[in-house]
N, C-alpha and C positions, 0 to 999 in steps of 0.2 A: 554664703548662698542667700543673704540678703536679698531681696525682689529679684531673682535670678529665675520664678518659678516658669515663667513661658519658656525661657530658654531648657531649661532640666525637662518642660512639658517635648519640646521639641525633641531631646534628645532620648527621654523615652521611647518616643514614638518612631523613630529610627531605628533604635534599640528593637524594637518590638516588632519592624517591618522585616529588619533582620535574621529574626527567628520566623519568618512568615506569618506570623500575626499583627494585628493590630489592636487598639484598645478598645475593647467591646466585642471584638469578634469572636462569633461564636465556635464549637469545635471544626463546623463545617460548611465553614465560610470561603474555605477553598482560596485564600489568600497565597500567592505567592511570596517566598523571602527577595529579596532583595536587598542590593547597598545604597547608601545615601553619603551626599556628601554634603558636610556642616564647615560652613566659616566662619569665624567669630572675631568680629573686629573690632579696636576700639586703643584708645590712648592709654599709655604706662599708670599702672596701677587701676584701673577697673576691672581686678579681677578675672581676667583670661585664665592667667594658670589657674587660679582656685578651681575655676569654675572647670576647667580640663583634667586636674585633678578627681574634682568628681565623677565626669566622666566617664573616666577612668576604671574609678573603685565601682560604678554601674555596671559598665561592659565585662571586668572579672565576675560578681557579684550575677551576672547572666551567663557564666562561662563561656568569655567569648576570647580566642587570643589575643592578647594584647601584644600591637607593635607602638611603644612609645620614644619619642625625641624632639630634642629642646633647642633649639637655637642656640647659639654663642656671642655674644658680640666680639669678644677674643679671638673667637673660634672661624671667625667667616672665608678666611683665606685658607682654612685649611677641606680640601677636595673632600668629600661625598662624606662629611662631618656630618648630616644627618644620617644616612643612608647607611651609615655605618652604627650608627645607635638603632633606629629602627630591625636591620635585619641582622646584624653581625648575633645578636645574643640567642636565636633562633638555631643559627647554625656551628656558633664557635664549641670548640670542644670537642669537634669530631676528629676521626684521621681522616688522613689524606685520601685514601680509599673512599672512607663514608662520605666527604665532600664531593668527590667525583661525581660517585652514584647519585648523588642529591643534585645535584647541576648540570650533569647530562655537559653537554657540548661547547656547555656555557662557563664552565668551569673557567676557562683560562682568560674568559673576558670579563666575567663579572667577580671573578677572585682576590684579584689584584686591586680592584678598584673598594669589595667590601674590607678587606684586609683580613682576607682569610687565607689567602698564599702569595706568593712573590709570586711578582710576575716571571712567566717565560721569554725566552730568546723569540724575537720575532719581531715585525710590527705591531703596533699598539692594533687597537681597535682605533675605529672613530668613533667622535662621540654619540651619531645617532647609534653605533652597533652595539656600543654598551648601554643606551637609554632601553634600546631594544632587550638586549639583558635582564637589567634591571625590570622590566614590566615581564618577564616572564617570571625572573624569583619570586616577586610579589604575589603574581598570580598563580605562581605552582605555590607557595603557600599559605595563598588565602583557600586555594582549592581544597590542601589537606588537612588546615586547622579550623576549618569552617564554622562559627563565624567567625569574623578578623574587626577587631578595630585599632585602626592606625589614627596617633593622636598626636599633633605636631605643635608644639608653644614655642612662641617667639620664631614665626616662618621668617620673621622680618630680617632676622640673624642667623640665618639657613646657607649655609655656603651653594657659590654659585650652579653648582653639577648636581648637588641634589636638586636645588628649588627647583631647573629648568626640568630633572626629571620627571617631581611629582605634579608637575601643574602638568605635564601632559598626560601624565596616567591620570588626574584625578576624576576625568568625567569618567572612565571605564566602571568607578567606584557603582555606578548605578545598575552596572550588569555583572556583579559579581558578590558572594555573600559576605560585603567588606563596608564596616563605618569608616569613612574616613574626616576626621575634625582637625582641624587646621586655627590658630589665633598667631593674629600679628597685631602688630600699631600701622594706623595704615600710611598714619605719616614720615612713616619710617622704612616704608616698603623700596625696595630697591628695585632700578631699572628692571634686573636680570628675574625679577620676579611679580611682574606685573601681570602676570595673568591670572596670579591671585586674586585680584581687585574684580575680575570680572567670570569667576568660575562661577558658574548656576547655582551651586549650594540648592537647597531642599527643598526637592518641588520647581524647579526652577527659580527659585528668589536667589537675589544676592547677599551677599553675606550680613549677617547678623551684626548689627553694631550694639553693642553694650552702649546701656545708657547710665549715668552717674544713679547715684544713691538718693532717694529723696529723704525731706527732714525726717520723714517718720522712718524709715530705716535708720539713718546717722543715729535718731534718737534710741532705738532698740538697743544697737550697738554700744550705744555709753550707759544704757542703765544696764544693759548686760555683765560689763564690765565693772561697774562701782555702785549698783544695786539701783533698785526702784526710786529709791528719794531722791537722785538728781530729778533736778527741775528744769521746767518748759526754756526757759532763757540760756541755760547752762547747755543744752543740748542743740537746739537752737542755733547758739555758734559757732557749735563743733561742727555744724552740719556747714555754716557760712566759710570758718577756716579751711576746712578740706574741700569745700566746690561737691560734696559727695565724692569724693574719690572714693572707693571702698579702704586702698591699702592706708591710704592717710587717715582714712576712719577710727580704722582697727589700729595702728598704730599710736593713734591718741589715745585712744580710748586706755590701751595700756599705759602708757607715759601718764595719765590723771590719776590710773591705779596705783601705781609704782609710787609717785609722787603723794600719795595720801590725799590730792588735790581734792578739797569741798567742792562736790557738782551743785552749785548755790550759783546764781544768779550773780553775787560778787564776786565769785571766781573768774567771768566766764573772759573777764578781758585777761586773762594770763594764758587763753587757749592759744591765742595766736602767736606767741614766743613759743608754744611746747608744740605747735605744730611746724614753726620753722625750722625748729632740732631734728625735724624727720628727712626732712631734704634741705640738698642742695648744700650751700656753705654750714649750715646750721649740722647740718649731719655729720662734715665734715668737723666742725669743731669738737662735737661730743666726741666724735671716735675717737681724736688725735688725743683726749685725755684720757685715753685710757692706759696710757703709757707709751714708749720707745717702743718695746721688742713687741708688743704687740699690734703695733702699728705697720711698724714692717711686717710682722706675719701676715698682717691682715693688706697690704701692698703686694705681695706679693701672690695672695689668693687673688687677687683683682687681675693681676699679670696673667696667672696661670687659665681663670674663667671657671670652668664648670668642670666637676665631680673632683674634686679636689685632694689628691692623697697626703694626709698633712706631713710626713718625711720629706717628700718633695717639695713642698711649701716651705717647712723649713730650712731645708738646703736653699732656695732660695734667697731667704730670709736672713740665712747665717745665723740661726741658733740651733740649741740643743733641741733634745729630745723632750724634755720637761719642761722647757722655755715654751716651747709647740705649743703640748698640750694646756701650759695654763694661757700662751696667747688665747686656744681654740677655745676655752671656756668663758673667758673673759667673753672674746667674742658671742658668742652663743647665749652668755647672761642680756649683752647688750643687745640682741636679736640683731644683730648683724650677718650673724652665720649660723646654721644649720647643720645636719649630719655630723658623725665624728672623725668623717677621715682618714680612720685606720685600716689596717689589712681584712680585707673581707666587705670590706663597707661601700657603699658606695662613693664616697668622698663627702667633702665639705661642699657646702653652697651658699651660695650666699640667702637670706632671706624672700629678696627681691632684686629682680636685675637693676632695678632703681639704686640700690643701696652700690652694686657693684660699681655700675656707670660711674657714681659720684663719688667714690673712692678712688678706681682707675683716674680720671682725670681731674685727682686731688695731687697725684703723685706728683713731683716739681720733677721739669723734663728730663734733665739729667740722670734723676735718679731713676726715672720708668726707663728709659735707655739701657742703662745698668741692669737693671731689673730684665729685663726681655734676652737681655746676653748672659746673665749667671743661669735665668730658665731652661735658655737653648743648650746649655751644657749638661744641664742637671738630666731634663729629659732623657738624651742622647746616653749619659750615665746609668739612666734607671733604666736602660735598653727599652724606649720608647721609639727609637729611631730615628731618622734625619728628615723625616716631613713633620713628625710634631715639634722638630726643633726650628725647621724651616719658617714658620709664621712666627717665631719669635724673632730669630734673624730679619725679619723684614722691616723688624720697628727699630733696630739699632743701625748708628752710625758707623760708615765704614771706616775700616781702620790698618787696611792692607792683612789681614789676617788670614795666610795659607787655610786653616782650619776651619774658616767661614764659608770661603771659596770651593772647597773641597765635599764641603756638607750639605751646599747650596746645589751642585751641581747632583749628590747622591741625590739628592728628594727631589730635582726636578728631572731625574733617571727616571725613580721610582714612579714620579705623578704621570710622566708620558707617557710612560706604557700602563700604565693603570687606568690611560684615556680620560686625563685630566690637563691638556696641553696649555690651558689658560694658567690654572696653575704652577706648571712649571714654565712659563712664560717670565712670571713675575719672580720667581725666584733667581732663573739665570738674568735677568736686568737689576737683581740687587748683585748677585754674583761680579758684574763684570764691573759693577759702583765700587767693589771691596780695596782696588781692583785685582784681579787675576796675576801671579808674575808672568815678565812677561813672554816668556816659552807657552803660557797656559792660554793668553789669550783668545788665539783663534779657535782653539776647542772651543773654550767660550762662548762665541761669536756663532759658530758653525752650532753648537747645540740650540743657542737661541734662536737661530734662523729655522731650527728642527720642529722647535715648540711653537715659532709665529705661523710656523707653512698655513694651516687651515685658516688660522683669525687673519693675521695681517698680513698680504702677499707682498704690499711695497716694504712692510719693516722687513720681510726675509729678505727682499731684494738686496737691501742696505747690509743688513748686518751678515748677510755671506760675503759681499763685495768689501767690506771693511775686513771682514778674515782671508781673503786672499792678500788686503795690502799687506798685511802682519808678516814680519819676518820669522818664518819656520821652515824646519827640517823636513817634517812626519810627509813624506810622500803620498801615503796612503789616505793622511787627512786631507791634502790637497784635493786629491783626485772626490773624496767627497762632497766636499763643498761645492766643487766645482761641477758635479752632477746634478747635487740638488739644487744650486743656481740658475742651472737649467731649467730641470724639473720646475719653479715656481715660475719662472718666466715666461716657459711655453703656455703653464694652467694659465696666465693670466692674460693669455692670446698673443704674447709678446714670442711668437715663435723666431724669428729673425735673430733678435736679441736672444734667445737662448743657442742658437748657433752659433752664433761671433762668438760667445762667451766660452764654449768648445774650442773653436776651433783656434784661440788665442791660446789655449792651453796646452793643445796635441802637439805643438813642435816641439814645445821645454818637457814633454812626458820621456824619461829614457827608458826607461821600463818598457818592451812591447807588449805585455799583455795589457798595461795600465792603459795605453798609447789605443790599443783596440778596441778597449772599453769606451774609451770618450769617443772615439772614431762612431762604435757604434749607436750610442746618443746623440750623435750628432745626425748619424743617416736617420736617426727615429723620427727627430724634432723636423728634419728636414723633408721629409715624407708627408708631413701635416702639413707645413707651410704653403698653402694656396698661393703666395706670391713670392714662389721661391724665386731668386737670380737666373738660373742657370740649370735647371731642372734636369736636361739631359744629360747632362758632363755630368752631373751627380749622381744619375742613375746609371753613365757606364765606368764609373768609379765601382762606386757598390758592385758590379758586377763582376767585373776583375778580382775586387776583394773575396767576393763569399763563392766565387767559383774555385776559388783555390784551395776555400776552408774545408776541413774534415768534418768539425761540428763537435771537437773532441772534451769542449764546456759549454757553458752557458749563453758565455760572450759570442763565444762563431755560432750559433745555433740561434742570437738574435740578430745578427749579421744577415745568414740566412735567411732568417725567417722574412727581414725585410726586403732582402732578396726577391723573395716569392711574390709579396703585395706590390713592391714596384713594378714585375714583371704581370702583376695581375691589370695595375692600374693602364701599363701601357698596351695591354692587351697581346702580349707575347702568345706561343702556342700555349692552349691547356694543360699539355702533358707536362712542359716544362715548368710552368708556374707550382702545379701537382709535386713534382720533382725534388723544389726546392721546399716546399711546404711539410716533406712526408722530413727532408733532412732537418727541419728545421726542430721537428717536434719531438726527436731522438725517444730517449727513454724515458724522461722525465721533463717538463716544460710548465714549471711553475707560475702561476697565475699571482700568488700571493707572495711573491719572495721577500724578504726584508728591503733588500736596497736596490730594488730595480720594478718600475713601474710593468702596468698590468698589460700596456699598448701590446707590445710586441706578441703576446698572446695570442691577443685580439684579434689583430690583424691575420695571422694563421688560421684559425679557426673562420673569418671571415672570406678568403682566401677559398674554402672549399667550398663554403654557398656558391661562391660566383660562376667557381667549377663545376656546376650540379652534383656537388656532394653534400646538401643541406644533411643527410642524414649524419656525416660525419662531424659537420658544426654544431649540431646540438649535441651530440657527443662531448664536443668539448666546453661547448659552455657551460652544459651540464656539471663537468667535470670543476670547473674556473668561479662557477654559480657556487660552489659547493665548499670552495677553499676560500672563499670570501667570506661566505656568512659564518663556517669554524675559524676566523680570524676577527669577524667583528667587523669588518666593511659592509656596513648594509646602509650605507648613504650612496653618494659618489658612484661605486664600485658597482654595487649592487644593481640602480638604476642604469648604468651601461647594459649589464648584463640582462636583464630585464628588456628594456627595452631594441637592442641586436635578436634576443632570442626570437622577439617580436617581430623583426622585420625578417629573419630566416621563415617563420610559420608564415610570411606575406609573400614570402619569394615562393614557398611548397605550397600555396591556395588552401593555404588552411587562417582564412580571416580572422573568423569569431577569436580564434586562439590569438590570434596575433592580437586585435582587438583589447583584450584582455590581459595578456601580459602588456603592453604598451601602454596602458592605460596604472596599470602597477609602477613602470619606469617613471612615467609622469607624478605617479602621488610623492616616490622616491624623491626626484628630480626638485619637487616644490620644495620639498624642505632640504634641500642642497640649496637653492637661491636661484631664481629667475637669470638669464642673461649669461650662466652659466654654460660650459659645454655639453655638460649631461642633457640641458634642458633644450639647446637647440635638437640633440639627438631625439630627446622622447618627441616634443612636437613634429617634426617632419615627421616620424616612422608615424606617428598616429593617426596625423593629416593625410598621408598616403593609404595606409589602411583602410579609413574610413571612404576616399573615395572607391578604393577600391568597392568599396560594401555598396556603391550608388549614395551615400549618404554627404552629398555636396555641401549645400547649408550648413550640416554641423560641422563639417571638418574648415568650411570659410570662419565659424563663430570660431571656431578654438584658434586660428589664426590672427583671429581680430583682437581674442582674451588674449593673448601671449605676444601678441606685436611684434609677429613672425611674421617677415619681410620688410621690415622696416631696416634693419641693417642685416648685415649677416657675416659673420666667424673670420678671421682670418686662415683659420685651421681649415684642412681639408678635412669633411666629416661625410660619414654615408647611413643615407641616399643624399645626395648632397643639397642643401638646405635651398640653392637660392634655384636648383631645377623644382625642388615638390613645390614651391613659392610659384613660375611659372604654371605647373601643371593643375595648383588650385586656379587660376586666372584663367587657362584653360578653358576649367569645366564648367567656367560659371559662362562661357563668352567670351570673356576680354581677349582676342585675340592679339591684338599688338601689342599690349601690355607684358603678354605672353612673352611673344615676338623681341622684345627689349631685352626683359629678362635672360631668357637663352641667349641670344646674342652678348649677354655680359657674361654668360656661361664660357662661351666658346673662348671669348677675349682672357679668359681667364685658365681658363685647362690647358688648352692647343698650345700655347709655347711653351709647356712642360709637355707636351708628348699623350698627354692625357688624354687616350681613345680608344678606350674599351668601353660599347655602349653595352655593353654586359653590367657593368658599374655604373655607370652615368649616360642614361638615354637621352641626352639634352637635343642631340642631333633628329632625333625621332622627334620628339615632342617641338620641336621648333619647324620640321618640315610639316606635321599638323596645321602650327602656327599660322603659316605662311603660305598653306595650301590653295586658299582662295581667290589670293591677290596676284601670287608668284606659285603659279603650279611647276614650272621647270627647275626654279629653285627648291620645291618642296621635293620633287622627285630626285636632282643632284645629291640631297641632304640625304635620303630617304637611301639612295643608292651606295652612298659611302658608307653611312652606319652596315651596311648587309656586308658590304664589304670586311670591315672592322671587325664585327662578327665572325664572320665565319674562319678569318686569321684565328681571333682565339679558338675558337671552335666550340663553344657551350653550346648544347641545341637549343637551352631555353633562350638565351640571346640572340642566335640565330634565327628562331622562330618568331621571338618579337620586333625585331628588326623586318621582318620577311613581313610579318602582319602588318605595318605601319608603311611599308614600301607599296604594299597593295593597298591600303588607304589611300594614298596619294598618288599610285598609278592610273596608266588611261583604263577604261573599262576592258578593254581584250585581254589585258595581261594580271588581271587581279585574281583570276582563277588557280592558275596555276602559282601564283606566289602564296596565294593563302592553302592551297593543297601541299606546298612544301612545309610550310609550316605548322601544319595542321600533324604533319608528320613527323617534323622534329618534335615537336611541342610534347606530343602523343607517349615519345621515348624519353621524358626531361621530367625532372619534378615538379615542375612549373604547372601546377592545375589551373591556376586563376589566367594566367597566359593562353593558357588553352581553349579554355571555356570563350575567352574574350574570339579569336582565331575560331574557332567551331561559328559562333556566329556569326561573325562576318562572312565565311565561308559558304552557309546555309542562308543567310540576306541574301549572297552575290547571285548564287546557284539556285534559292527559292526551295530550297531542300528543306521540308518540315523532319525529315530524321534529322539531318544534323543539327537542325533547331534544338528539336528535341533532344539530341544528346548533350548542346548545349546550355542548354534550360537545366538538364540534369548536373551536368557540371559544376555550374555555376554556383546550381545551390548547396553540393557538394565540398565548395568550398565558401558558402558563404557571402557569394557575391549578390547579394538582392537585387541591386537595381539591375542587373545583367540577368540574372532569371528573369526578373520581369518584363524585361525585354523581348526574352527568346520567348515567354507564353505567350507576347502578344503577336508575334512575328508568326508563332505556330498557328495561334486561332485566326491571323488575319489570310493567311493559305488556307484554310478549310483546313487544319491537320488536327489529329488528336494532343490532347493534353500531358504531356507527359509526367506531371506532378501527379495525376490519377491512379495511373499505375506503375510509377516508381516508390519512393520511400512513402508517402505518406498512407499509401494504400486506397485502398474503395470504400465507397461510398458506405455508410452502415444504412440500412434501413429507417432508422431516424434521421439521419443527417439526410439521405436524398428525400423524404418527409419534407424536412421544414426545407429544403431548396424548392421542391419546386412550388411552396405552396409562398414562399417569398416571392419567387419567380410572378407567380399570377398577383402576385401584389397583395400578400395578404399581411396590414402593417402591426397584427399583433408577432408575427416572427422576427424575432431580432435578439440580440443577445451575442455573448463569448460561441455560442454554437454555431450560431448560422456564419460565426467570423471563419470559423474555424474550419467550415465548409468553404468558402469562400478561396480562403488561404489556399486549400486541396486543388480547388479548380480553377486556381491564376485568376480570379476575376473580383470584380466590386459585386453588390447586390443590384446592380442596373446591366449587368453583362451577364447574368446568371441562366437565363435561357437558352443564350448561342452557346453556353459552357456546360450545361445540361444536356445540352443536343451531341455536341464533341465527345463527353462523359460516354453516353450512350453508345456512340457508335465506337471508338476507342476502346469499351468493355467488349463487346460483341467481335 
């Protein structure tokens, strides 16, 4: 603790912000606690662990919980190695009961991962749903052991699932009663953990760099060590040999002790030989004389890394029991290793990860080889399991051994569903290096394409298409591959190519259920594909098919179910669409099943919005929301769900909500990756939304940040990406711009059959477009959508088609189409359709009531700029205000105070009050007279 005192100053003071005081504060100073996060950075041997070690014994010493763990450089490949130090010792020891109750819902996703239970049958989680995990255990027990300090040495050797976790929990550290201190080498920092380098640390600073020892500490340090009479020279350049390093300080300073060395000025040229003995080759030479069997013991601690159990060690090693222990002391004389190693103990370590480093790669290759293959056995022996044997397996040479292949593939089981898929990435690609015999291969192949799905989509591509070439039996394994072949092909917009890759398979299927199956993947993928072939022949395939199905599994029930959305998409009657939708969702209709995507869901539950049954599609997103997040998809999954639920609350005129949840899709979606499917989804619903709300400009900025409409999906997605693109161009103006867009709509639906403007109002929004230049065209347009409508027969589709048809009719006939629709609209769930319809209706007519009731509407559902509208449509009729005496109420005797004294222009009135009046009676502070006057008569 050498000149380490600002820093200890620091970390008291953290310490003590903790307990909600600070230094000097008095009893009732009224200090809030809070957490702080400390980063301590700085090159090998300056002291990080020391200095973490104290820490350490401050924050027990303030009884506060300690979560501590150490990096490994052995240890880096092996998944959630911190994570599992940090909280495993918190919770281990309970039953299976007591774990439950303590993890709530979380149990089956963050269990597996801390190695508190095997995982369950099912799909893994992703990785965000287990980071999500992980930040609640943390935070359910920083809550109950309050305070917390979390203390991380050597982040630089932090495997990659933990680091990515705690860099993004680590700013929360400041709103919760949690220290969290962190030290790494920063030149040693890994890609996958760069956001260490730039986390705020305390107060906003970056992280703390340790600075070397100066002379006058080195010199403390050596008269500490061999007393007061060393001299000024002698100490001098011990300070010169070490650079101030602290551990090469202290290490000399003992090696002068040990060695009886005179600290004399004619000593001082013999420092620089006893300080080469500390590192590097020189460290290496001392050790290696220390004999044979303890050299290998001590090889073989280097292999194994940290907490060391010396039986294991020595089973490594190939010695005895007594051999062990006098290696272990030999060592421990020589300060090379630390702890004892035995039963109960917490293992050996080495002194300094310096000493390990230079040990490990002292070993001559062969024999570290060796070394990492009697380890992986021993492990797996000492019922440690096959993922701590796994990262030993990763450093040996392959050597066709069934038993490597076999252990490689358990632990990259085990990391997959534990939500470590990088992990078991690199295990099945040593796996298949061993190699596999060869019946085994395509499992092989087919599990590695399982682990690359989320990282690499083109290496899944390869390595399924390499396990279909492999010559095998396992029908069942075919037919997997050859689904999730699909499955990455369509995620990676290559929807065409995930049908070929079907429909190459469904001849040579003999099995008809299996033969159904791929059938049905194949109408799924082909359903999405905006630039299908043959779109109709396909749609009355499907129809032949699932009209004859009972719906008696899974399989015919998503047959079905796709049934119903083509029949939605082509705008068949409602009742039938309804029909096939109600068959499709039987008894059970899984959102989250292991080996079948969440679309076909989807689609059902989307299906009844279109049908004015939004009450029944939140039902089931609800329902789909709910098996996603107890499974751990809160990426991907989530943000679908999120942001659909979003665009049902836009189809029911409930904005704000919609607003809101789409806005959640979006933060989702970001950390899914731009350019994504999710992310074209959250953008359009949001964009749409927002105009909905009157709010133009900002839903144009959020297309401008997302460089939405610069291309767009080859999937078909809804609302369909490149009409909300048109309809922002729209609202700003650009009319032919518009006009284009739609027109590439049309070129693209219409030869798939694609004409339900219940789903896709392009036809509406393009005879807007067009209204100007080509009225007879715009009313053609305008007449065909009512048409198309009213075959499916939704009223809210029918209503909005009817509204848009009397926009771009002659003026005699726009009464009666907006009075029909004003009527459908009325019987539909469709508020914000209404609201739009009511004014129009009340513009055409000069009706201040139904202004009014659409001024009321509107703001009922949130549509601003459309209320804003109707108040001013109402006060520019002479009519009363409807905002006055609807929801917000009258006037208080202070509020019509400061109006009307605004009013007369009196400019000390202003403020959140007079806004808020303002707000009450639809007007700015320059309109306040004629809305005063309205007020008035309106109350009376």
């Amino acid at each position: 603790m050498f000149e380490r005192e600002a820093e200890l100053a620091i970390v008291d003071e953290a310490l003590d912000q903790l307990h909600g005081a600070a230094p000097g504060d008095g009893p009732g100073s009224g200090r809030r606690a809070g957490g702080t996060l400390l980063a301590f950075s700085g090159p090998a041997g300056l002291g990080k662990t020391t200095l973490l070690a104290e820490v350490r014994r401050r924050a027990l010493a303030r009884d506060c919980t300690l979560l501590a763990a150490r990096g490994g450089e052995q240890e880096q490949s092996q998944p959630f190695h911190v994570a599992r130090q940090l909280i495993q010792p918190h919770l281990a020891g309970r039953s299976d009961e007591e774990l439950r109750t303590a993890l709530g819902s979380w149990y089956a996703i963050v269990g597996p991962a801390l190695g508190l239970c095997a995982p369950e049958q099912g799909a893994p989680p992703d990785p965000q749903g287990l980071r999500d995990g992980l930040d609640w255990v943390l935070t359910h027990l920083t809550a109950q052991r309050a305070p917390l300090a979390l203390v991380l040495d050597d982040a630089h050797w932090g495997d990659p699932e933990s680091l990515s976790w705690l860099a993004a929990f680590a700013p929360r550290a400041e709103h919760l009663p949690l220290l969290l201190v962190v030290a790494y080498r920063p030149e040693e920092l890994p890609a996958h953990a760069e956001a260490f380098r730039t986390l705020p640390g305390r107060a906003g600073h970056r992280p703390l760099a340790l600075a070397p020892l100066t002379e006058a500490a080195v010199s403390g340090l050596v008269r500490e060590a061999v007393g007061d009479h060393a001299d000024d020279a002698f100490c001098r350049e011990a300070w010169a040999v070490t650079t101030g390093n602290p551990f090469e300080a202290v290490e000399l300073s003992a090696r002068v002790r040990d060695k009886g060395l005179d600290p004399t000025s004619a000593s001082a040229p013999l420092l620089r030989d006893l300080a080469a003995a500390q590192r590097g080759s020189g460290l290496v030479a001392r050790f290696e004389r220390l004999g044979p069997s303890t050299v290998r013991f001590g090889w073989a601690c280097a292999v194994l890394g940290t907490a060391i159990p010396q039986e294991l060690a020595a089973r490594v090693a190939g010695l005895g029991s007594e051999e062990a222990a006098g290696a272990t002391a030999r060592l421990r004389a020589a300060r090379i290793l630390s702890g004892a190693g035995e039963e109960g103990d917490a293992g050996l370590e080495f002194v300094h990860p310096l000493i390990a480093t230079a040990l490990y790669r002292a070993i001559p290759d062969a024999l570290r080889v060796a070394l990492h293959g009697q380890a992986a056995v021993a492990v797996v022996d000492a019922g440690l399991g096959s993922s701590a044997a796994a990262r030993h397996l990763l450093e040996t040479h392959p050597e066709n051994d069934p038993w490597v292949v076999r252990t490689l593939r358990e632990a990259a089981a085990e990391n997959l569903r534990a939500g470590a898929p990088e992990a078991a990435r690199r295990q099945l690609a040593r796996a298949l290096r061993e190699p596999p015999d060869f019946g085994e291969r395509a499992a092989v192949l087919y599990e590695l394409g399982c682990a690359s799905l989320l990282t690499e989509p083109a290496n899944t591509v390869n390595h399924l298409r390499a396990a279909l070439a492999e010559p095998f039996d396992d029908a069942a394994l075919r037919q997997g591959i050859v689904i999730r072949l699909a499955q990455v092909l369509a995620h990676s917009d290559r929807l065409a190519d995930a049908s070929d890759a079907l429909a190459r398979e469904i001849p040579y299927t003999r099995d008809v259920r299996a033969r159904l199956r791929l059938q049905s993947e194949q109408f799924m993928w082909d359903a999405f594909d905006a630039v299908e072939g043959d779109s109709p022949a396909r749609s009355r395939r499907l129809a032949r098919l699932a009209d004859r199905l009972t719906g008696r599994d899974l399989t015919e029930r998503y047959v079905i179910g796709l049934r119903a959305w083509d029949a939605c998409l082509r705008g068949e009657a409602v009742d039938v669409v309804l029909h096939h939708a109600v068959r499709a969702l039987g008894t059970e209709f899984s959102w989250a099943h292991e080996d079948r995507g969440f679309e076909v869901p989807v689609l059902v539950a989307m299906v009844h919005m279109y049908a004015d049954r939004p009450g029944r599609a939140e039902e089931l997103f609800e329902a789909g929301t709910a098996e996603f997040e107890r499974q751990g998809w809160r990426g991907a999954h989530l943000s679908f769900a999120y942001s659909l639920r979003a665009y049902i609350r836009y189809r029911r005129g409930r904005l704000a909500d919609a607003e809101e949840l789409a806005r959640a899709g979006l933060r989702l979606a970001e950390r899914v990756g731009r350019g994504t499917p999710v992310h074209w989804y959250a953008i359009a619903i949001l964009a749409t939304t927002l105009l909905a709300r009157g709010r133009v400009d900002e839903a144009w900025e959020l297309a401008r940040e997302h460089a939405f409409g610069q291309s767009f999906p080859a999937a078909v997605v809804f609302p369909d990406a490149q009409t909300v693109y048109a309809e922002l161009l729209l609202a700003r103006g650009q009319t032919k711009a518009a006009a284009a867009e739609l027109e590439a709509v049309d070129r693209r639906l219409s030869p798939r059959g694609i004409r339900n403007p219940s789903w896709c109002p392009w036809q509406l929004h393009l005879a807007r477009a067009v209204a100007a230049e080509e009225p007879a065209r715009a009313r053609e347009l305008a007449e065909d959508a009512v048409r198309r409508a009213r075959a499916f027969g939704a009223p809210s589709g029918i209503g909005q088609a009817l509204r848009v048809a009397a926009q771009v009719a002659p003026p005699g006939e726009r009464p009666a189409l907006l009075t029909e629709a004003v009527s459908l609209l009325s019987e539909s769930p469709a508020g914000y359709e209404l609201a739009l319809a009511l004014a129009a209706l009340g513009t055409e007519l000069r009706d201040t009531a139904l202004l009014t009731r659409a001024a009321v509407t509107a703001r009922e559902c949130g549509a601003d700029g459309l209320e804003r509208g109707a108040v001013d449509a109402v006060l520019a009729l002479g009519g009363a205000l409807p905002c006055a005496a609807a929801h917000e109420g009258a006037l208080t005797e202070e509020e019509a105070g400061l109006a009307h004294r605004a009013a007369e222009g009196d400019p000390a009135v202003s403020g959140p009050v007079l806004s808020a009046v303002c707000r009450k009676l639809g007007t700015d502070r320059t309109g306040l007279r004629e809305a005063l006057e309205a007020y008035a008569r309106s109350s009376r």
